[in-house]
Backbone bond lengths (Angstrom), bond angles and torsions (degrees), N, CA, C in turn:
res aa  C-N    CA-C-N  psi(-1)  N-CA   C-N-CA  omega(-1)  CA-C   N-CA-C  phi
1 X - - - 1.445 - - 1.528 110.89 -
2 X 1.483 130.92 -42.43 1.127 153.21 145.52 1.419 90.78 -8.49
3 X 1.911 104.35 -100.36 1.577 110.60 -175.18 1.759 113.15 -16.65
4 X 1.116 115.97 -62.84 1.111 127.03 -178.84 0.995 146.05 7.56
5 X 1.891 85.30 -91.30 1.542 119.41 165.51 1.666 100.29 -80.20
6 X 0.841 146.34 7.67 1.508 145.71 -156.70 1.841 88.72 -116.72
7 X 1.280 123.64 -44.76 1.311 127.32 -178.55 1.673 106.94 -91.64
8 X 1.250 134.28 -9.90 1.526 138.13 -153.58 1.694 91.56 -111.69
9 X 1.766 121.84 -32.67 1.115 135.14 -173.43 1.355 119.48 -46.54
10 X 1.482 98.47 -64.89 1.783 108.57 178.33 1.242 122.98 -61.45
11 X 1.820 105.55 -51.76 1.542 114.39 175.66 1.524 108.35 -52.21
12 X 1.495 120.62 -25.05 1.847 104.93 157.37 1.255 134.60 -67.85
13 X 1.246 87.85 -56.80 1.957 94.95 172.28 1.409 117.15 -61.20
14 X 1.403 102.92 -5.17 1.783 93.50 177.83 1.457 115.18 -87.05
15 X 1.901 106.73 -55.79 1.399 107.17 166.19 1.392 119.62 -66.57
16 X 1.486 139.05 -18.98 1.262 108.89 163.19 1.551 127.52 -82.82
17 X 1.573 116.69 -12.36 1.848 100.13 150.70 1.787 115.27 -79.75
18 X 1.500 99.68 22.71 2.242 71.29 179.11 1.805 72.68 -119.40
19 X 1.255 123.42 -9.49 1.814 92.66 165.79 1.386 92.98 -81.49
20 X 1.293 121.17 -60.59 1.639 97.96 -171.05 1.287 115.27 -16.75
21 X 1.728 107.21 -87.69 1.291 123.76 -179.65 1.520 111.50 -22.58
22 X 1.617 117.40 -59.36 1.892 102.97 -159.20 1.750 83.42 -80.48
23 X 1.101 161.86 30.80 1.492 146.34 162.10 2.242 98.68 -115.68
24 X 0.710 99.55 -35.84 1.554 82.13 167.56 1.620 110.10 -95.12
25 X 1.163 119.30 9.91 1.204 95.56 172.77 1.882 115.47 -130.48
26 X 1.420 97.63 61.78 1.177 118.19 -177.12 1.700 110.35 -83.45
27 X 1.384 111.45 136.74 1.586 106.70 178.36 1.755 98.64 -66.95
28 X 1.574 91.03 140.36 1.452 94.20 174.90 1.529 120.30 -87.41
29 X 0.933 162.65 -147.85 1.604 145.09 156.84 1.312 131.89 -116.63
30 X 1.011 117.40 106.84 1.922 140.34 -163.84 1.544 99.57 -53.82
31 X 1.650 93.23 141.33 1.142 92.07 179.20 1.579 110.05 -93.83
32 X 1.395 124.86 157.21 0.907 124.85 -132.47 2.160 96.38 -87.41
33 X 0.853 95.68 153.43 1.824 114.47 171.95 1.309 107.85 -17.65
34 X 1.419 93.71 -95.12 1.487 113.48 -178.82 1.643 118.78 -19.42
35 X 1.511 130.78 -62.07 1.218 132.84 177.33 1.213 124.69 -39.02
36 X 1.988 95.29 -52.46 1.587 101.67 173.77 1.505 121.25 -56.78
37 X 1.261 111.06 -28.79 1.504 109.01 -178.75 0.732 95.68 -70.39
38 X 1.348 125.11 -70.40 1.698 114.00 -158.00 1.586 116.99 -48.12
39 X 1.037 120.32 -17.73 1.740 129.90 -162.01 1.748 85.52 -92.17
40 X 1.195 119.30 -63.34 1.800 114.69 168.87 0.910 100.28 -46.62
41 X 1.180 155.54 -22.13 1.940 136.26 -134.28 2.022 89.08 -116.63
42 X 1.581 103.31 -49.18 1.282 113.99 -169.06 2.000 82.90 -65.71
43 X 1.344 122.67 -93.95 1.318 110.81 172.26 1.479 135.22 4.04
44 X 1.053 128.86 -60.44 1.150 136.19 177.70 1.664 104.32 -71.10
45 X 0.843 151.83 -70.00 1.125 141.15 132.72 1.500 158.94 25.86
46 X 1.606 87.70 -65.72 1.477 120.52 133.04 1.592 121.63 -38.01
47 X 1.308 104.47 -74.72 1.502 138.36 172.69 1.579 110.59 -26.40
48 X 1.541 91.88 -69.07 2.271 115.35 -179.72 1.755 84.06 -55.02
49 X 1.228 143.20 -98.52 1.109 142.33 -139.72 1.331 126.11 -50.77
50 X 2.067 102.50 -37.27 1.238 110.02 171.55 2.015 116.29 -64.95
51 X 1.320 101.71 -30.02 1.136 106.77 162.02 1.613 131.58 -67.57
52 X 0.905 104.92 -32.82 1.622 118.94 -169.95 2.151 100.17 -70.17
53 X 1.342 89.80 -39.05 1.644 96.21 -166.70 1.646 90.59 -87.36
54 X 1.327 137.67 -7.08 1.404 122.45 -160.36 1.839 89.68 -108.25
55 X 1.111 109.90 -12.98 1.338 120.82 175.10 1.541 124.97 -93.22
56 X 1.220 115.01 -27.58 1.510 118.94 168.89 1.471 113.92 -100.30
57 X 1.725 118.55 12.56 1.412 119.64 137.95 1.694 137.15 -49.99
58 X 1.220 105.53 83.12 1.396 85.14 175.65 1.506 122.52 -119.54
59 X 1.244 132.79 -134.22 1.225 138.27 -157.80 1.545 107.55 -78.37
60 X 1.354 101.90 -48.62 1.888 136.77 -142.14 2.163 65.46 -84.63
61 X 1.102 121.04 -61.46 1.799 112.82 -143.87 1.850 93.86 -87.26
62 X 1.729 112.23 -10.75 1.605 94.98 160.61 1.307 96.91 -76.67
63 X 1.216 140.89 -65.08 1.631 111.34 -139.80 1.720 92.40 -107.69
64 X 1.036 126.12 64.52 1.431 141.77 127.24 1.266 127.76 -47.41
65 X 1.273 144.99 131.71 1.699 129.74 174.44 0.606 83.65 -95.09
66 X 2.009 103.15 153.74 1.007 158.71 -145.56 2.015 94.84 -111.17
67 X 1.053 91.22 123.00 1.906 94.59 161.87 1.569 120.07 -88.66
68 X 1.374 107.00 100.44 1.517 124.90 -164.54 2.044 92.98 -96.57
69 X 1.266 100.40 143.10 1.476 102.78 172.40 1.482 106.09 -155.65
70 X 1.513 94.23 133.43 1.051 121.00 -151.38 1.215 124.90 -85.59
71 X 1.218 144.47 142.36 2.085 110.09 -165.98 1.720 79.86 -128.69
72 X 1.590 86.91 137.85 1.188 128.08 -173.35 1.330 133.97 -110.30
């Protein structure tokens, strides 16, 4: 009876971590394509413009005056 449970032991503990295992390790569900692009698409975008304006900084548009107004 010993033998038994001594051989019946493992074959439990084995299949109850591979149900564990295949039940937590279910794919969860992706969000779908489209969003991500658009979230890159808006990003990138972002990116070109922030560049575009950090590039047509130059010398002449730093020391430009400033239009100060005055409250009266």
């Amino acid at each position: 009876m010993e033998y038994l449970l001594g051989l019946l032991t493992p074959v439990v503990l084995f299949l109850c971590g591979y149900i564990g295992y295949s039940l937590g390790n279910k794919q969860k569900p992706k969000k779908p394509k489209h969003e991500d692009q658009q979230r890159k698409v808006e990003h990138m975008e972002k990116m070109h413009n922030d560049f575009v304006k950090m590039m047509n900084y130059n010398e002449s548009i730093a020391l430009q005056r400033k239009k100060v107004r005055h409250n009266e």
